[in-house]
Structures are given as C-alpha cells and as structure tokens.
N, C-alpha and C positions, 0 to 999 in steps of 0.2 A: 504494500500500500504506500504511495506515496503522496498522499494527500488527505486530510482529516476529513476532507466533504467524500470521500469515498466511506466511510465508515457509515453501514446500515445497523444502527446498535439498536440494543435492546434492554431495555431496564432491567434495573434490580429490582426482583421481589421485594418487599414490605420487609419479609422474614431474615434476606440476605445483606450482612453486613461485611463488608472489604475495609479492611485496614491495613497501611503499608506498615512495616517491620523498623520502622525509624531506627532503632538499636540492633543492631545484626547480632543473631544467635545462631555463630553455624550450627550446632546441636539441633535447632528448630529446623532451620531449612534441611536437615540430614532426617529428620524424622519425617518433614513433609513428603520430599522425594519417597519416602520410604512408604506413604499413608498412601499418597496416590499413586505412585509408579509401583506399585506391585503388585497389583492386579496388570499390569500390561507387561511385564517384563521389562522392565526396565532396567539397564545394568551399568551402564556406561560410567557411574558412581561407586559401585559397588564398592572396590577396592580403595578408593578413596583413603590416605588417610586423615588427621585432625587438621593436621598443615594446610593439605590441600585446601578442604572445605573451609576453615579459615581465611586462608589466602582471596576466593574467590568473593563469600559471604561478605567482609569486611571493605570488600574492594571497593573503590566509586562508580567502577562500570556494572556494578550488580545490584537491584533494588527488588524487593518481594512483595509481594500481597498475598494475605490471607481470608479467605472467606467463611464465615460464621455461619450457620443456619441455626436459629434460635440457640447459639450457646456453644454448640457444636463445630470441631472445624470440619467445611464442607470443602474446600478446594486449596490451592495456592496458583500464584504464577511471582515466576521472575521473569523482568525485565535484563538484559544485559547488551550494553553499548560501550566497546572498549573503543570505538574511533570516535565519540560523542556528536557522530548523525545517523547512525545505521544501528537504530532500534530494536533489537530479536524478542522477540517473545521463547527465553530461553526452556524453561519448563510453564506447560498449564495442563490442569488437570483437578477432577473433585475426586475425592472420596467415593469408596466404592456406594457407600450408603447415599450418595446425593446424586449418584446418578439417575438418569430418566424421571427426575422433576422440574425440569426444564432451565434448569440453573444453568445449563454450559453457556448458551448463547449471551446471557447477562452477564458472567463472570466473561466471558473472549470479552465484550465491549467494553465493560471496565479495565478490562489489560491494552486495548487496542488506546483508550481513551488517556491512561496513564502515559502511555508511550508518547505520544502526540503533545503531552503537555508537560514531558519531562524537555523543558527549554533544549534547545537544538537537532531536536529530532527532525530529520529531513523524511525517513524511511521506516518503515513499521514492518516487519518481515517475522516468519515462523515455518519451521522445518518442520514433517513430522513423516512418520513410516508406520508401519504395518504394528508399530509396538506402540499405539497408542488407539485410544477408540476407535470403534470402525467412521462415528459420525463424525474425528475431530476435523478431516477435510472438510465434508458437504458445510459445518459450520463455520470454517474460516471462509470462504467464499459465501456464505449468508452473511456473512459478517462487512462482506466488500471485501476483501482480497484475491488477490487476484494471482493463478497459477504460475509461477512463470520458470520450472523444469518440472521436469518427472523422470527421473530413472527407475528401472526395471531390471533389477537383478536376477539373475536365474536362479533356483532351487535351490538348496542345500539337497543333495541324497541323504537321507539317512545311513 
C-alpha cells in the first residue's frame, strides 16, 4: 500500500481494545508470537535466544500492539521499519480463541492505520505464506493492499 486513501478499514468492535507496548517487554512479544503463531506453525523465532528478542523488541524500528477482547489478549501485530519509510507489518495474528468473530479485519486496519501515522511512513507492506491463516491474504486485499509477487515453491516429498 502506498497511500493511506487506499486503506478500506474497518472498525473496532465496542469489545476490542488495541494498545501499543510503549515499554518493550521482549518476554511479552516472545509469549505473543508464541499465543498466536502456534496454531500456524510458526518457527522462524523459535531458537531465538534473550539477546536476540531483546535486541529486536527494544529497537526503534520495532513497535507492537496488543489486542484485548473484554480482558483477554485476542491478537498482536508488530510494526517494523528499519529504513524509517518502508513500513512491514512484521507479525499479525489473534488468538486461537478470537478467531472467526470477525476481529481480523478490524485489528489489519488498526495495524495498517498505525503504520501510516507512524511519521515517515511512505509504504505499508506485509509478507505472508501458507503458515498463517488461510483468510490472512483475501483480508489484506479487503483491507486495500495490493499483491505485488507470488512465489510458488514446489513440495516438500515426504
């Protein structure tokens, strides 16, 4: 995305509250990745160790939000922009218990919205593959984003 009038958002529910992580606790974002990405397989973390997630967490190109549903955490996203115009929406995802109540669409907007008014952002961009929801593409593109590759790997044999 590269323009905020491209964003087709969608409100937060009543129930859903987003607040950013102002004080970095890698411990928290290691447990988030952990709450959402492990229902999808998610690894690329795994071996991580304190340094690492430290290093990143703490950094200025990394910003997080967490989402609530009455109390509860329902999602997170981080934002990460190490050249300070080229905005990634590095991890998003809810809880397994929040999914299919129609929360994805409202938390992407609040991420996409975060990105655009984090000063200097020129680009809103997000990666995603086979190890995340099957709906997280159809909603970035409801969301206004727009495709721009697709690679297609072959199989693993078993």
């Amino acid at each position: 995305m590269t323009t905020r009038d491209e964003l087709k958002a969608r409100p937060l529910p009543f129930s859903l509250g987003v607040l950013e992580c102002e004080l970095p606790q890698y411990q928290f974002n290691r447990f988030l990745y952990e709450l959402v990405g492990s229902e999808w397989e998610w690894g690329d973390r795994d071996d991580w160790t304190d340094e690492q997630w430290r290093a990143i967490v703490e950094s200025d190109e990394l910003r997080t939000w967490v989402a609530y549903d009455r109390g509860s955490t329902a999602g997170y996203y981080e934002l990460y922009r190490p050249d300070g115009v080229n905005a990634e929406i590095r991890y998003f995802g809810l809880a397994t218990g929040s999914i299919g109540k129609g929360l994805g669409g409202p938390l992407l907007s609040h991420a996409i919205e975060s990105a655009w008014n984090w000063t200097g952002t020129e680009r809103v961009w997000v990666h995603t593959c086979t190890f995340d929801h099957p709906s997280a593409l159809g909603n970035y593109v409801s969301r206004g984003m727009k495709l721009y590759r697709e690679d297609v790997l072959p199989a693993h044999a078993p």
